[in-house]
C-alpha positions as CSV (number, residue, x, y, z in Angstrom):
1,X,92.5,86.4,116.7
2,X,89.4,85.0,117.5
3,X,87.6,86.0,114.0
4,X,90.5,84.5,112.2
5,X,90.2,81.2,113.9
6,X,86.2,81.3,113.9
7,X,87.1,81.6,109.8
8,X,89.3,78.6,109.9
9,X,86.7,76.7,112.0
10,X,84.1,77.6,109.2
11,X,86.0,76.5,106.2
12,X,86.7,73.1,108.3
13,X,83.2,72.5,108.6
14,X,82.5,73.8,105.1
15,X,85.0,71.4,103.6
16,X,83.4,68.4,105.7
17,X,80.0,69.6,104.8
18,X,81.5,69.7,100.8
19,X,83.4,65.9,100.9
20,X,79.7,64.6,102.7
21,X,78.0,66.2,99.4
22,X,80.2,64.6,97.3
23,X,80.1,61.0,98.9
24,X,76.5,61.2,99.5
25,X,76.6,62.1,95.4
26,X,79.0,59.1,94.3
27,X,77.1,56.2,96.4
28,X,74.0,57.8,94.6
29,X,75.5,57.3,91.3
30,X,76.9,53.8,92.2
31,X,73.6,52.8,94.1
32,X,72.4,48.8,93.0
33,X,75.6,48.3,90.9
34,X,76.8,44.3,90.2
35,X,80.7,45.3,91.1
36,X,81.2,41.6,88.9
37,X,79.4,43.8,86.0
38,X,81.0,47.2,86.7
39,X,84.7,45.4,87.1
40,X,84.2,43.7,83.2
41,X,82.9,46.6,81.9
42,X,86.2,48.5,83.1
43,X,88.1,45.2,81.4
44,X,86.5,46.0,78.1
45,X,88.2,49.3,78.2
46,X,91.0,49.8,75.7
47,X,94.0,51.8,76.6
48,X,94.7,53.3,73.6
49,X,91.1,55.0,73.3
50,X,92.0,55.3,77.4
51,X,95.0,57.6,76.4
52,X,93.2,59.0,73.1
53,X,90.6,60.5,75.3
54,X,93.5,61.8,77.7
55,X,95.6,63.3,74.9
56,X,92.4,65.2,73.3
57,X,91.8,66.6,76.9
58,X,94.6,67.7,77.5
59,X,95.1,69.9,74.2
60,X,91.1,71.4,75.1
61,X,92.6,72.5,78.0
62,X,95.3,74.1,76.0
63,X,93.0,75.8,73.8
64,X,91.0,76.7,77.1
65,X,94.4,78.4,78.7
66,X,95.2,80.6,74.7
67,X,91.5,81.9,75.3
68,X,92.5,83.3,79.0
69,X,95.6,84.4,77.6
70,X,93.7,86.0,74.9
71,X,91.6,87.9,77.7
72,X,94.1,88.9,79.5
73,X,95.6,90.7,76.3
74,X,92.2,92.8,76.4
75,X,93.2,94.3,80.2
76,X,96.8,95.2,78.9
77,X,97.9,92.2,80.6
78,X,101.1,91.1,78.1
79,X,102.0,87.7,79.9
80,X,103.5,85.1,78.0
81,X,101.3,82.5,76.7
82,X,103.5,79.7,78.0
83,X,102.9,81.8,81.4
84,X,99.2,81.6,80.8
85,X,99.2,77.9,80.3
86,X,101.5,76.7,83.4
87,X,99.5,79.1,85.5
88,X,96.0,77.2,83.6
89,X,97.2,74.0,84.7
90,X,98.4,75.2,88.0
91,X,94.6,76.2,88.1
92,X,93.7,72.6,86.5
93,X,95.6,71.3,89.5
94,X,94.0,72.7,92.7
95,X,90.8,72.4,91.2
96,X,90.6,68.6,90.7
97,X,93.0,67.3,93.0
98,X,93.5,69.7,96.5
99,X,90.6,69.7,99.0
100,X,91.4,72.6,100.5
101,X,89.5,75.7,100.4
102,X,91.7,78.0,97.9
103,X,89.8,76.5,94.7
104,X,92.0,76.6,91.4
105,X,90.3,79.8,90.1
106,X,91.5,81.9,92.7
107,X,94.9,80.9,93.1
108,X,95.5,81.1,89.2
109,X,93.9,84.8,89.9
110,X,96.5,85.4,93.0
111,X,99.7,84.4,90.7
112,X,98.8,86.2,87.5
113,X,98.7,89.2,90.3
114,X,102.2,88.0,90.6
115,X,103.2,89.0,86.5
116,X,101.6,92.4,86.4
117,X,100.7,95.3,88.2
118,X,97.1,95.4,87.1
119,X,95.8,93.3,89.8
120,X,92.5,93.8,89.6
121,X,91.7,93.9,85.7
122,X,93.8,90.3,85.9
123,X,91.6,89.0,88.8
124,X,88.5,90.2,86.9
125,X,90.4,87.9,83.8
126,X,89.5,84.8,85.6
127,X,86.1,85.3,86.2
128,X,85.5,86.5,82.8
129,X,87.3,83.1,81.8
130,X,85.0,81.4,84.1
131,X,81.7,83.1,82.7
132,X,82.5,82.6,79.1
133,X,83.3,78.7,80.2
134,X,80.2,78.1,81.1
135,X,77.8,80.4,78.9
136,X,79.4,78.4,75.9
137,X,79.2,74.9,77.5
138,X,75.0,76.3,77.8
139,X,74.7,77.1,74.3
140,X,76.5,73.5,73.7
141,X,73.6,71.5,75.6
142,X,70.7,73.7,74.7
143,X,71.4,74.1,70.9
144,X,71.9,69.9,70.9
145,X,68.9,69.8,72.6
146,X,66.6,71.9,71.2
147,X,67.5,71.4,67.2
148,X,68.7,67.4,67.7
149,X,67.6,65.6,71.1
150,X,63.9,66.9,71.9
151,X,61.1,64.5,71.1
152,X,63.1,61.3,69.7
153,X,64.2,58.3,71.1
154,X,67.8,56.8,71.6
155,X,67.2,55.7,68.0
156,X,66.2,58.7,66.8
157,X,62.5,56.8,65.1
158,X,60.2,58.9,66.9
159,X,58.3,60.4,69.8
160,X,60.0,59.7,73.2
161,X,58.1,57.7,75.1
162,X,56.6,59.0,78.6
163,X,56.5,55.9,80.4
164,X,60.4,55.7,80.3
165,X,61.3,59.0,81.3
166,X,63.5,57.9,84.2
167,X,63.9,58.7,88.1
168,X,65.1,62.3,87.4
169,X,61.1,63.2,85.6
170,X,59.2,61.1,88.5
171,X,61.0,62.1,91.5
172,X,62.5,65.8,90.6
173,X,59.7,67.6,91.5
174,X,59.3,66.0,95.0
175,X,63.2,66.6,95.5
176,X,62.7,70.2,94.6
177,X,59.4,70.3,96.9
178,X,61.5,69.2,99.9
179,X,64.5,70.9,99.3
180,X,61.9,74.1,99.3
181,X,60.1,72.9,102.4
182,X,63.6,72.3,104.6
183,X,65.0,75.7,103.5
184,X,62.1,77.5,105.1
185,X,62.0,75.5,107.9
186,X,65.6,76.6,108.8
187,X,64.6,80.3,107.7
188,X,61.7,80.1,110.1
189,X,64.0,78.9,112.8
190,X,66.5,81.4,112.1
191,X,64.6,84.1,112.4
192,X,62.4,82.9,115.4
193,X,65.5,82.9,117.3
194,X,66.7,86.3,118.6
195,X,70.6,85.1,117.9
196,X,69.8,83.7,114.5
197,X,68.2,86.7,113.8
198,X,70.6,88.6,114.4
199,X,72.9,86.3,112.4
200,X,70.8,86.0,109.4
201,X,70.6,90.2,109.2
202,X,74.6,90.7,109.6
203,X,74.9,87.9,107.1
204,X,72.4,89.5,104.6
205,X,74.0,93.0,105.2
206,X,77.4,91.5,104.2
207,X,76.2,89.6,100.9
208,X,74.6,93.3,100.2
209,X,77.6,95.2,101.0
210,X,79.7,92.6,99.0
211,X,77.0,92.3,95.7
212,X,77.5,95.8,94.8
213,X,81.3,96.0,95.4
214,X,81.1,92.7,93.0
215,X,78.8,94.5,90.5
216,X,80.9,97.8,90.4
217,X,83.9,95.5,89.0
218,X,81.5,93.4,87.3
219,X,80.5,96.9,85.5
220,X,84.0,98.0,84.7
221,X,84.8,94.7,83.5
222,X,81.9,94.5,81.0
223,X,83.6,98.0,79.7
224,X,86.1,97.2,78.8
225,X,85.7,93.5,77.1
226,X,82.2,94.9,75.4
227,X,85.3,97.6,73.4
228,X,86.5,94.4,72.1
229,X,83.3,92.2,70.7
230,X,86.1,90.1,68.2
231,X,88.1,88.9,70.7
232,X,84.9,87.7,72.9
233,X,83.9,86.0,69.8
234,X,86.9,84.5,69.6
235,X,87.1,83.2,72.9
236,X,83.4,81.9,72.3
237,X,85.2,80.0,69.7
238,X,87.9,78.6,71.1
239,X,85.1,77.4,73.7
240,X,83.3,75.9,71.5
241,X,86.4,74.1,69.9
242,X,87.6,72.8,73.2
243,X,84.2,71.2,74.9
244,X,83.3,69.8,71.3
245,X,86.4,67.5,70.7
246,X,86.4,66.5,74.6
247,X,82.7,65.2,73.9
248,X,83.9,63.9,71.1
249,X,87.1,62.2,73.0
250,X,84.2,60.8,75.5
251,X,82.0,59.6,72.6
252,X,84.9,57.6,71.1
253,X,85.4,55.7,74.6
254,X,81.6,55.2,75.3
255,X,81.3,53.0,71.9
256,X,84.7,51.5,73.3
257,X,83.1,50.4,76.7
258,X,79.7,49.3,74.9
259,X,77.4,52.3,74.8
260,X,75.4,52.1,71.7
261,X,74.3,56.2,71.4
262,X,74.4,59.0,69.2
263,X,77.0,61.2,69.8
264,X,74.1,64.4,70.3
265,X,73.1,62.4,73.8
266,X,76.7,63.3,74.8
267,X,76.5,67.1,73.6
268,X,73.7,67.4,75.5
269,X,74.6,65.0,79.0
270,X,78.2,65.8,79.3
271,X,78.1,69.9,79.2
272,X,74.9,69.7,80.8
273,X,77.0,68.1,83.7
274,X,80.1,70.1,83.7
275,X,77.5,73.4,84.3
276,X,76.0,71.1,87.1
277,X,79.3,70.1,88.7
278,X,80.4,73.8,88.6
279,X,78.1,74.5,91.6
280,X,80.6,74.7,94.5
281,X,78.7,72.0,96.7
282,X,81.8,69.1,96.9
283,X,85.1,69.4,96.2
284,X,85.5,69.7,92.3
285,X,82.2,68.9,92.1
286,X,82.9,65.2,92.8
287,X,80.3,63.3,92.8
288,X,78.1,65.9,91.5
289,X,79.6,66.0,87.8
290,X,79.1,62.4,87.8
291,X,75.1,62.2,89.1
292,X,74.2,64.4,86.7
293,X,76.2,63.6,83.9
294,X,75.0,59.7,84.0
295,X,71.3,60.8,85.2
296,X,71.2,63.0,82.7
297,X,72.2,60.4,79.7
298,X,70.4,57.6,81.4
299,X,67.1,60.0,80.9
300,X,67.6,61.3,77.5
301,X,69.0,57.7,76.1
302,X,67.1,55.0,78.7
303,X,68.4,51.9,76.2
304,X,72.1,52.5,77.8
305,X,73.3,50.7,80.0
306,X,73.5,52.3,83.5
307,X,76.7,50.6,84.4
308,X,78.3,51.3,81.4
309,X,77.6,55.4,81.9
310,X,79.0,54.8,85.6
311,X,82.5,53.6,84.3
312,X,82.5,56.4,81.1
313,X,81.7,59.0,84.2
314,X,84.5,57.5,86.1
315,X,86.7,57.3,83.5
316,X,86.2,61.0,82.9
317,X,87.0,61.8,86.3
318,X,90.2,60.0,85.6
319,X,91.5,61.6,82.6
320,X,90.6,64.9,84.9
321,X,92.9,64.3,87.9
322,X,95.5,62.6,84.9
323,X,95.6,65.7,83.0
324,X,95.6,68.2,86.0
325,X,98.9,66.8,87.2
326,X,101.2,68.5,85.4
327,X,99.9,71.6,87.7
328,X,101.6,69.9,90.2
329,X,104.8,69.8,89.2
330,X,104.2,73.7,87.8
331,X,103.7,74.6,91.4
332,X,106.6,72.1,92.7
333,X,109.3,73.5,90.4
334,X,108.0,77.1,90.9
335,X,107.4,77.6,87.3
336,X,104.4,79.6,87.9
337,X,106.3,82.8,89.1
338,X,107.5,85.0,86.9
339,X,111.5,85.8,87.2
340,X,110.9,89.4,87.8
341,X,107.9,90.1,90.3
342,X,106.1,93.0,89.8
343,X,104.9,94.9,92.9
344,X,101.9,97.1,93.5
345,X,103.3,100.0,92.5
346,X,105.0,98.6,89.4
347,X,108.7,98.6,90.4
348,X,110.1,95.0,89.2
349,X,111.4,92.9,92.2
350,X,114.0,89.4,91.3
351,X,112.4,86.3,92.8
């Protein structure tokens, strides 16, 4: 009893800690902002490219759902694809919108538990999903960046200048010195302390113990999806597909709300700020997709304006929590349970 409550005691305070990241992180992004300025900006906005960007979104995230479907299909998982999606969006749903500790990704991994007696290859699914997510949103920013961005200005004329390389360039390495400096400091007091000693060894046995149960399935997952290199590349693909025309989406409503870029300062700001966002520090990465997604693009393209990347951020943010409601009403109506539950041992049980 008492370990179960000290565990909901420490996801309270973790989830405190997590919404003080994020509003820390969004009065950073909308630090020295003219509200008059930010409010007509937001009046500029057209609804139809409003809803365009909304629309293209929301079939990426289709395309996202076929390509766990599609890994699924490699573990001898044979759900529906419909399934797939409702559970995707279920995903989509606690993700961006519930601040609770169960994140999307593992209750989408707890219900397609629910459709299969492979349990464990369908948990591993999801993380695989998750992997490929991110190592093709990478390849997005770093290809853009290397081959198109490096070395030019917004215009594309020349050299970048140094003198206009932004806050992130002069003050990063003093926020990385810091951050560095206070980590050892509580390391040092930690281990000083005879309790927190005691507490950092049980806590670093754990995270060993832990690591190589997680690496053993890592292992057998890498098996078994390395058999089958066509449908990786494939779900590479459909990767690649999906981000592309959601930057594209986001490009079409930054020329709306006045941002005069090339559309290779967006393949390299906005994946480059999903992958930052993805770091579980605030509740879908609130406030954290949005600082580095506008610091990002303010350093790579310093002739937009910074108010005008503060509503295209916040606008994204909006066609998130718009698009993840459906997952809602997937949960409400109970459309993410199959009609015949599997159990454990494979007999088929009637919901």
């Amino acid at each position: 009893m008492q370990d179960a409550h000290n565990a909901v005691r420490k996801g309270h305070l973790s989830l405190i800690a997590r919404i003080a990241v994020a509003t820390v992180a969004i009065l950073w992004v909308l630090r020295g902002q003219d509200w008059h300025t930010l409010a007509s900006v937001f009046q500029k906005l057209s609804p139809w490219y409003f809803g365009l960007s909304l629309v293209i979104y929301a079939v990426a995230q289709v395309i996202i759902a076929v390509r766990w479907w599609m890994l699924l299909r490699v573990q001898s998982i044979y759900i529906g694809v419909l399934a797939a999606v409702r559970l995707f969006f279920l995903g989509l749903f606690y993700n961006n919108l519930m601040l609770g500790a169960v994140g999307g990704d593992l209750l989408k991994a707890w219900y397609v538990t629910k459709h299969t007696n492979r349990r464990l290859e369908g948990a591993l699914s999801v993380l695989v999903d998750r992997g490929i997510g991110l190592v093709g949103t990478l390849l997005i920013a770093a290809f853009t960046y290397l081959v198109l961005v490096r070395g030019y200005t917004a215009a594309g004329t020349g050299p970048r200048e140094t003198n206009r390389s932004g806050w992130l360039s002069q003050y990063g390495g003093m926020i990385i010195l810091w951050a560095a400096v206070a980590v050892g400091a509580i390391l040092v007091v930690l281990l000083v302390h005879p309790t927190g000693r005691a507490k950092l060894f049980r806590a670093a046995g754990t995270a060993r113990s832990r690591g190589v149960f997680l690496l053993r399935r890592a292992k057998n997952a890498i098996v078994v999806y390395c058999s089958r290199p066509w449908t990786l590349l494939w779900a590479m693909i459909f990767t690649l597909v999906g981000q592309s025309i959601v930057i594209v989406s986001f490009w079409l409503l930054g020329r709306n709300l006045g941002i005069d870029a090339g559309l290779r300062y967006y393949f390299v700001a906005f994946p480059a700020g999903w992958v930052i966002g993805a770091i579980p520090i605030s509740p879908a990465g609130l406030g954290i997709t949005e600082a580095g997604t506008a610091g990002l693009f303010a350093l790579l393209c310093p002739t937009a304006p910074y108010e005008r990347l503060v509503a295209l951020v916040l606008c994204q943010r909006f066609v998130w929590v718009l698009t993840s409601l459906p997952g809602g009403l997937v949960h409400l109506l109970g459309a993410h349970l199959p009609e015949r539950e599997i159990s454990i041992d494979g007999q088929e049980r009637t919901n």
